[in-house]
N, C-alpha and C positions, 0 to 999 in steps of 0.2 A: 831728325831721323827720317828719310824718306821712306815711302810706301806707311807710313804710321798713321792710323785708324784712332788712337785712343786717344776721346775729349775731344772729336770736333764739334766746334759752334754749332751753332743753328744753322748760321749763314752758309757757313760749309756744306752741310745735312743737307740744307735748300736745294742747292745743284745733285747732289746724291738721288734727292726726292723727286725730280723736274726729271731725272733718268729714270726712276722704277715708273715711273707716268708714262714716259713713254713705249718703257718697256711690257708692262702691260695692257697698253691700248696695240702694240705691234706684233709683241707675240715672240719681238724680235731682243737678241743679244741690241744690246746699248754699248755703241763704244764713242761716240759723241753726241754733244748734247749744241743747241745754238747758245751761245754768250748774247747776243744782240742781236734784234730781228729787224731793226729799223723800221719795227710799230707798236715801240713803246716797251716791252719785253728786254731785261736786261737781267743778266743773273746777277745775282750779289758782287759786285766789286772784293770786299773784304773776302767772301766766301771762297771765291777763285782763288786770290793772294795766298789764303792761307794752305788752300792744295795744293797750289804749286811750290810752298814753300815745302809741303810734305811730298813731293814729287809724287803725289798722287794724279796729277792732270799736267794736260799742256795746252796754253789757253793762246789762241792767237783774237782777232779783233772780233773776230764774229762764231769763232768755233771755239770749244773747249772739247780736247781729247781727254778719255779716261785711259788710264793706265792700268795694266792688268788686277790690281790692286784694285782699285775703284771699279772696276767694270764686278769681280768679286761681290764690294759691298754692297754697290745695286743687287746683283741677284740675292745675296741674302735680305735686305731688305725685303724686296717683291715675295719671298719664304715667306718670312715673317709676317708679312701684311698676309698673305693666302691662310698661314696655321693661325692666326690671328679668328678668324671668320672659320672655319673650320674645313677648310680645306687643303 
């Protein structure tokens, strides 16, 4: 089922979490993240597959796009981590 949220892995979560990090060091909406940086940085293989199996992402060799869905889960993560801590 595309755009589907429930039950992903860790691996999945991983790239989800590598977006709320950037998005709270930037301030900025997150709407890609890098897959490969060619210094040693690679997002989860499996984690990717399996978002894109969920048409949650679109992963080319060095970018992976969030799809409106996922750029969603990022901000409610980054929520939760703020109400988390009391803010």
């Amino acid at each position: 089922m595309a755009d589907d949220l429930n039950g992903l892995s860790d691996k999945a979560l991983s790239i989800f979490a590598f977006a709320a990090y950037h998005r709270l060091v930037s301030g900025e909406k997150v709407t890609s993240v890098i897959r490969r940086d060619g210094a040693g940085h690679e997002a989860d293989p499996e984690g990717v597959k399996e978002l894109e199996e969920r048409g949650l992402v679109t992963a080319g060799e060095t970018d992976i796009d969030l799809a409106e869905t996922a750029q969603a889960a990022v901000e409610t993560m980054v929520t939760a981590l703020r109400r988390e801590v009391g803010r």
